[in-house]
C-alpha positions as CSV (number, residue, x, y, z in Angstrom):
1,X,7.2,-6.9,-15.6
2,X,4.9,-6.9,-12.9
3,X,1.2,-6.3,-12.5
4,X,-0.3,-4.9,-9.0
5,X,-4.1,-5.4,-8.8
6,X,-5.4,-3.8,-5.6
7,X,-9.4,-5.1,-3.6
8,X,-10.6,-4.6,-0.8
9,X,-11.7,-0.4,-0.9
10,X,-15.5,0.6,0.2
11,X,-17.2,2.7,2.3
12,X,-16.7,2.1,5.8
13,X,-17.6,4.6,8.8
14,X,-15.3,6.6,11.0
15,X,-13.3,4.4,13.6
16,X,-14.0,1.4,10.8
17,X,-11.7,-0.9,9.5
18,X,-11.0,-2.1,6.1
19,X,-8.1,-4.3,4.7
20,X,-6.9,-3.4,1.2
21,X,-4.9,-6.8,-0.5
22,X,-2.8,-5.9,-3.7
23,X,-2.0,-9.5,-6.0
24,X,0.7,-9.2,-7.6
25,X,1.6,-11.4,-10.8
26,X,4.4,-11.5,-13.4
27,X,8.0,-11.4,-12.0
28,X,8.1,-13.5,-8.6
29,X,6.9,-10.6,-5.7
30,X,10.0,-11.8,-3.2
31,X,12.6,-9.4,-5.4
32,X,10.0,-6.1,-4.7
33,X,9.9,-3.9,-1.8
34,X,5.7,-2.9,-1.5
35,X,4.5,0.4,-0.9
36,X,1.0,1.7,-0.3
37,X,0.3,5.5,-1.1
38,X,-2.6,7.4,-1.3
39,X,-4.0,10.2,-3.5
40,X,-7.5,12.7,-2.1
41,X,-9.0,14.8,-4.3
42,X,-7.0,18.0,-4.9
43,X,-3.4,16.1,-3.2
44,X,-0.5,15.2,-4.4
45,X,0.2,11.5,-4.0
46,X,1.5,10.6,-0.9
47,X,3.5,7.7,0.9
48,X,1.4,5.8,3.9
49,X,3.5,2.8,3.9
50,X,5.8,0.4,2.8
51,X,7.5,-3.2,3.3
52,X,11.1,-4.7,2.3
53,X,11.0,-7.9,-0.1
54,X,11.6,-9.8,2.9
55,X,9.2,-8.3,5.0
56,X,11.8,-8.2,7.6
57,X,11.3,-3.9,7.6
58,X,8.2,-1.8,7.6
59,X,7.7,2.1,7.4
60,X,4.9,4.4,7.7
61,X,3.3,8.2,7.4
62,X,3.4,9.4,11.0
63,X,-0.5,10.4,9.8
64,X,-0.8,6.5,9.9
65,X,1.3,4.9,12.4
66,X,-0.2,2.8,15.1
67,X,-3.1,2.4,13.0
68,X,-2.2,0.9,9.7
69,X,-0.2,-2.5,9.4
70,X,1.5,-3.7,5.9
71,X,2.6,-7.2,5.5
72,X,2.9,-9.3,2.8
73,X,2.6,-13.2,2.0
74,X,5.8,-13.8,-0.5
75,X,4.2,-17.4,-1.2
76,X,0.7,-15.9,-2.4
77,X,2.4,-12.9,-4.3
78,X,0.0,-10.5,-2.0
79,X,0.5,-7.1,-0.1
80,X,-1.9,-6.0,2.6
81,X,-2.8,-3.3,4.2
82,X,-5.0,-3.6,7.2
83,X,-6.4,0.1,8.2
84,X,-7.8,0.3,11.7
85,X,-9.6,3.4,13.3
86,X,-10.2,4.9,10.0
87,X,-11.0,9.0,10.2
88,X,-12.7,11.2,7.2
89,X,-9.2,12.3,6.3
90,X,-7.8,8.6,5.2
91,X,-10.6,8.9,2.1
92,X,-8.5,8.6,-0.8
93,X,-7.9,6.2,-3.9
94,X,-5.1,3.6,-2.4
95,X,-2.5,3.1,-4.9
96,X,0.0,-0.7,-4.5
97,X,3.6,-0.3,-5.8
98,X,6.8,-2.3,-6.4
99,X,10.0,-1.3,-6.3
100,X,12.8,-3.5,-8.3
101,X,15.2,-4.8,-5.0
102,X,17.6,-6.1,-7.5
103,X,19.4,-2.8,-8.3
104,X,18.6,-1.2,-4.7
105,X,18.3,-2.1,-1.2
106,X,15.0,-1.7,0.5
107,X,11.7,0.1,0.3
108,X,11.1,4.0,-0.1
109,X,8.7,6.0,0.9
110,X,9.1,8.1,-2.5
111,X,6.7,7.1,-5.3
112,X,9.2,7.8,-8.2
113,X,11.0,5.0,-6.2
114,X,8.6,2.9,-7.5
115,X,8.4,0.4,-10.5
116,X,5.3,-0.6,-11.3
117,X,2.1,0.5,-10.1
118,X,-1.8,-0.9,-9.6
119,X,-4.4,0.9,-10.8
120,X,-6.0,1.9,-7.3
121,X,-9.0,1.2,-5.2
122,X,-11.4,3.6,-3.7
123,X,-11.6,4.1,0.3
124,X,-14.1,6.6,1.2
125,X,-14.6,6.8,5.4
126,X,-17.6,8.8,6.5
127,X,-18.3,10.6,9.5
Protein backbone atom coordinates (compact mmCIF):
# COMPACT_ATOMS: atom_id res chain seq x y z
CA UNK A 1 0.00 0.00 0.00
CA UNK A 2 0.92 3.42 -0.74
CA UNK A 3 -0.39 6.82 0.21
CA UNK A 4 0.23 9.99 -2.20
CA UNK A 5 -0.46 13.23 -0.43
CA UNK A 6 -0.06 16.11 -2.88
CA UNK A 7 0.83 20.47 -1.49
CA UNK A 8 1.77 22.98 -3.05
CA UNK A 9 -1.75 24.20 -5.32
CA UNK A 10 -2.96 28.04 -5.04
CA UNK A 11 -3.72 30.75 -6.95
CA UNK A 12 -1.01 32.12 -8.91
CA UNK A 13 -1.34 34.63 -12.08
CA UNK A 14 -0.71 33.94 -15.67
CA UNK A 15 3.10 33.44 -16.59
CA UNK A 16 3.36 32.31 -12.65
CA UNK A 17 4.98 29.51 -11.31
CA UNK A 18 4.04 27.07 -8.69
CA UNK A 19 5.64 23.72 -7.61
CA UNK A 20 3.27 21.03 -6.62
CA UNK A 21 5.32 18.19 -4.13
CA UNK A 22 3.41 14.78 -3.69
CA UNK A 23 4.88 12.59 -0.18
CA UNK A 24 4.57 9.58 -0.55
CA UNK A 25 4.50 6.97 2.43
CA UNK A 26 3.84 3.14 2.94
CA UNK A 27 5.74 0.87 0.52
CA UNK A 28 9.38 2.45 -0.19
CA UNK A 29 8.65 5.16 -3.38
CA UNK A 30 11.93 3.69 -5.41
CA UNK A 31 9.70 0.52 -6.84
CA UNK A 32 6.89 3.33 -8.32
CA UNK A 33 6.98 5.04 -11.54
CA UNK A 34 5.15 8.85 -10.65
CA UNK A 35 2.70 10.47 -12.77
CA UNK A 36 1.08 13.79 -12.47
CA UNK A 37 -2.45 14.28 -14.29
CA UNK A 38 -4.86 16.79 -14.17
CA UNK A 39 -8.65 17.06 -14.21
CA UNK A 40 -10.72 20.86 -15.24
CA UNK A 41 -14.04 21.18 -14.71
CA UNK A 42 -16.19 19.44 -17.35
CA UNK A 43 -12.58 17.06 -18.59
CA UNK A 44 -11.81 13.95 -18.56
CA UNK A 45 -8.64 13.31 -16.55
CA UNK A 46 -5.66 13.71 -18.33
CA UNK A 47 -1.81 12.75 -18.34
CA UNK A 48 0.71 15.93 -17.94
CA UNK A 49 3.56 13.96 -16.79
CA UNK A 50 5.35 11.28 -15.51
CA UNK A 51 8.86 9.77 -14.10
CA UNK A 52 10.42 6.13 -14.01
CA UNK A 53 11.35 4.77 -10.32
CA UNK A 54 14.71 5.65 -11.14
CA UNK A 55 14.13 8.86 -12.40
CA UNK A 56 16.44 8.03 -15.10
CA UNK A 57 13.09 8.69 -17.83
CA UNK A 58 10.63 11.51 -17.91
CA UNK A 59 7.43 12.13 -20.24
CA UNK A 60 5.16 14.82 -20.76
CA UNK A 61 1.67 16.26 -22.47
CA UNK A 62 3.00 18.21 -25.48
CA UNK A 63 0.36 20.97 -23.79
CA UNK A 64 3.13 20.98 -21.17
CA UNK A 65 6.51 20.34 -22.38
CA UNK A 66 9.17 22.96 -22.01
CA UNK A 67 7.36 24.29 -19.24
CA UNK A 68 6.66 21.63 -16.65
CA UNK A 69 9.64 19.54 -15.00
CA UNK A 70 8.88 16.25 -12.76
CA UNK A 71 11.59 14.83 -10.60
CA UNK A 72 11.57 13.01 -7.76
CA UNK A 73 13.87 12.65 -4.48
CA UNK A 74 13.76 8.60 -3.95
CA UNK A 75 15.46 9.33 -0.39
CA UNK A 76 12.64 11.75 0.82
CA UNK A 77 9.79 9.54 -0.75
CA UNK A 78 8.65 12.93 -2.75
CA UNK A 79 7.49 13.72 -6.41
CA UNK A 80 7.53 17.23 -7.77
CA UNK A 81 6.22 19.01 -10.20
CA UNK A 82 7.66 22.41 -10.88
CA UNK A 83 5.12 24.42 -13.40
CA UNK A 84 6.63 27.49 -15.05
CA UNK A 85 4.81 30.08 -17.31
CA UNK A 86 1.48 28.90 -16.11
CA UNK A 87 -1.61 29.99 -18.70
CA UNK A 88 -5.55 30.08 -17.62
CA UNK A 89 -5.87 26.69 -19.25
CA UNK A 90 -3.39 24.64 -16.80
CA UNK A 91 -6.35 25.48 -13.93
CA UNK A 92 -7.20 22.11 -12.84
CA UNK A 93 -7.15 19.85 -9.63
CA UNK A 94 -3.52 18.05 -9.93
CA UNK A 95 -3.84 14.47 -9.17
CA UNK A 96 -0.10 12.31 -7.89
CA UNK A 97 -0.02 8.64 -8.96
CA UNK A 98 2.06 5.44 -8.47
CA UNK A 99 2.40 2.87 -10.62
CA UNK A 100 3.62 -0.72 -9.12
CA UNK A 101 7.36 -1.17 -11.32
CA UNK A 102 7.52 -4.59 -9.83
CA UNK A 103 5.17 -6.33 -12.45
CA UNK A 104 5.92 -3.71 -15.31
CA UNK A 105 8.65 -1.65 -16.65
CA UNK A 106 8.33 2.12 -16.59
CA UNK A 107 5.83 4.88 -16.30
CA UNK A 108 2.64 5.46 -18.41
CA UNK A 109 1.02 8.17 -19.34
CA UNK A 110 -2.49 6.29 -18.93
CA UNK A 111 -4.14 6.73 -15.56
CA UNK A 112 -5.65 3.16 -15.36
CA UNK A 113 -1.83 2.42 -15.35
CA UNK A 114 -1.82 3.66 -12.14
CA UNK A 115 -1.94 2.11 -8.60
CA UNK A 116 -2.59 4.29 -6.16
CA UNK A 117 -3.70 7.67 -6.22
CA UNK A 118 -3.53 11.21 -3.97
CA UNK A 119 -6.39 12.91 -3.28
CA UNK A 120 -5.55 16.18 -5.43
CA UNK A 121 -4.59 19.80 -4.93
CA UNK A 122 -6.22 22.79 -6.45
CA UNK A 123 -4.23 25.07 -9.12
CA UNK A 124 -6.26 27.78 -10.34
CA UNK A 125 -4.02 30.44 -12.75
CA UNK A 126 -5.78 33.72 -13.51
CA UNK A 127 -5.51 35.94 -16.30
Amino acid sequence: QVQLVESGGGLVQAGGSLRLPCAASGRTCSTYAMGWFRQAPGKERGFVAAISSSGGSTGYADSVKGRFTISRDNAKNTVYLQMNSLKTEDTAVYYCAAKDTRFSNGYSRTSPSYDYWGQGTQVTVSS
